[in-house]
N, C-alpha and C positions, 0 to 999 in steps of 0.2 A: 337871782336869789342863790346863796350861797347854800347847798347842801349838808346835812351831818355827815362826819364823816368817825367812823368806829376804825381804828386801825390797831388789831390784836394780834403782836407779834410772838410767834410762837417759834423755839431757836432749837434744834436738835432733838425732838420728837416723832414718834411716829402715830400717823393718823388713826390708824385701825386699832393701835393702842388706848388711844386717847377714848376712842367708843366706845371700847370692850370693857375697863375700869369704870366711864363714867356713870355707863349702865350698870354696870356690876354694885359699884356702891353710891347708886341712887346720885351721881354730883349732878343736882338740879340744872346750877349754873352753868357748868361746861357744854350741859349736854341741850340747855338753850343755844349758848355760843355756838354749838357745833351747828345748829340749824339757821344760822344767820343766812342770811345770803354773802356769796365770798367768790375770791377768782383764785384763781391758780395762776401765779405767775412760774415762769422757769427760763433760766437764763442758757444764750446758748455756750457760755464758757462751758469748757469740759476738761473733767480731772484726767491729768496725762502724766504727773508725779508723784514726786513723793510726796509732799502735802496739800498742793495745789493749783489751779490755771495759770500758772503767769505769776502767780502771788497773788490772785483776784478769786478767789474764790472760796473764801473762809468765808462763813455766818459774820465776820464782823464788817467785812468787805461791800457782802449785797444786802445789809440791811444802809448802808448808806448810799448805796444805788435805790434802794427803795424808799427812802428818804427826799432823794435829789432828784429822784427819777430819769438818772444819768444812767450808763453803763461805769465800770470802775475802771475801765482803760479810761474814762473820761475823767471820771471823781479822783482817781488815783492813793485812796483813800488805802494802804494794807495791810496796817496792822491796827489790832484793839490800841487804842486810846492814841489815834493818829488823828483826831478827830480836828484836834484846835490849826490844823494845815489845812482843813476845807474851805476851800474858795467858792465853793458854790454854794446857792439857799437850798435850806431844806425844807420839806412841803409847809411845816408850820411857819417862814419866813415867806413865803411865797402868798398865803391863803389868809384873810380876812377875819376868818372864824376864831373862834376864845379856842383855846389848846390846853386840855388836862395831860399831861403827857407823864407815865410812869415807865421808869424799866427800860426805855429804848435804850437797844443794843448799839452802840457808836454811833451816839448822837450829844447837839450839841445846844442849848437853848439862846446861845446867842443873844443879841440884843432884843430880843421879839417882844414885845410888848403884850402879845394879843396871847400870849404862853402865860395862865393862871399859874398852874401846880409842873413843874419838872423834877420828877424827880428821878434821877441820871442811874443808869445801869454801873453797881457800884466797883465793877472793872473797869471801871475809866476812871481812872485814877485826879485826870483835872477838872473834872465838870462838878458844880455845884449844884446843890436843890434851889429850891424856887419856891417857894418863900423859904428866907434862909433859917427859918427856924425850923425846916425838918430835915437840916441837915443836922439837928440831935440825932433824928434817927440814921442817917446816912455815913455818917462819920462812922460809929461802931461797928458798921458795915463791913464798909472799907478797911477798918484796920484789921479785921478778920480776915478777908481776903488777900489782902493785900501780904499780909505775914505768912498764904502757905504753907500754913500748919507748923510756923515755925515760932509761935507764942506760946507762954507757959498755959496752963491751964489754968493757971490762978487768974493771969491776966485775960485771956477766952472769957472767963467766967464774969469778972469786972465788965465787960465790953458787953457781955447777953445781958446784965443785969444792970447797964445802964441802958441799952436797946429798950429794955422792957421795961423801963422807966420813963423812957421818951413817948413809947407808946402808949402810955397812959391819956396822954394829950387827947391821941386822936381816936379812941377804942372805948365803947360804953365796958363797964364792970362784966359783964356777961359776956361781949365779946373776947375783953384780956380773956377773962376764966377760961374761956375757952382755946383762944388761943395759949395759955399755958396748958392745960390738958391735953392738948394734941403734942407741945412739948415734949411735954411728960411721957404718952406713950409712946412717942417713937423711939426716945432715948432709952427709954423701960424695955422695949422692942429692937431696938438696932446698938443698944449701949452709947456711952455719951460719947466715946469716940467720933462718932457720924459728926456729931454738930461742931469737933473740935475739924473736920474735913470741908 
């Protein structure tokens, strides 16, 4: 029998942070997550440069080691969106089980059949969603990212106000509202700059 498997990849955070806010402002959900049961993996590369092991040891390196459940001298995987050169399966290639997969950090959904929903970490610039109609949402994404803060505002604004039209799709009226409202105060709170970064 094939087991659930929950895999929440959390990428340049710190733990005791994550506690201290979740408590603080009540996040139900995190602070369920935080009490999952979980391991601790840790690799024995070690930072010896300027930016990294070898070239193997950036977050977008060992989440395809966690992925392939290779080491990356093995994967060879080293930069963000080096993805489409893996030769090796990754665990949803491998495993039997149906695959909702959001957000992973350099990965790739491949031919996988048994892969429902992917929808691709939007700094990998080649990967597509799964089913391809939400890469309505994905596309506006990426051209945000992708530009670097080197788009006009007008066109920024075009790109959230088609975002926020795609998510109409999948979002009841109360969720949008709300997710606009939190919009709203951040940008009301940090100015709209933040969301043009």
């Amino acid at each position: 029998m094939n087991k659930k498997l929950f895999l929440l990849e959390l990428n340049e955070f710190n733990i005791n942070i994550l506690k201290y806010y979740s408590k603080k402002y009540n996040l139900t959900n995190i602070q369920k997550i935080l009490k999952f049961n979980k391991t601790d993996t840790y690799t024995n590369d070690r930072y010896i440069g300027d930016n990294n092991q070898f070239g193997y040891l950036d977050p977008w390196s060992q989440w395809v080691s966690v992925h392939t459940q290779t080491p990356s001298k093995v994967h060879k995987i080293k930069n963000l969106g080096d993805i489409p050169s893996l030769k090796l399966k990754q665990i949803w290639e491998k495993r039997k089980n149906d695959f909702y997969i959001w957000g992973p950090m350099n990965a790739s959904k491949k031919n996988s059949k048994n892969v429902k929903v992917f929808f691709p970490d939007p700094w990998v610039y080649s990967e597509k969603a799964h089913p391809s109609k939400l890469n309505n949402i994905l596309i506006p994404i990426k051209k945000i990212t992708k530009s670097r803060g080197k788009l006009s505002n007008k066109k920024k604004l075009i790109l959230i106000f088609k975002l926020i039209k795609n998510l109409k799709m999948y979002l009841s009226i109360k969720d949008l509202n709300n997710f606009l409202l939190i919009y709203l105060k951040v940008t009301l709170s940090l100015g709209i700059k933040i969301w043009y970064k």
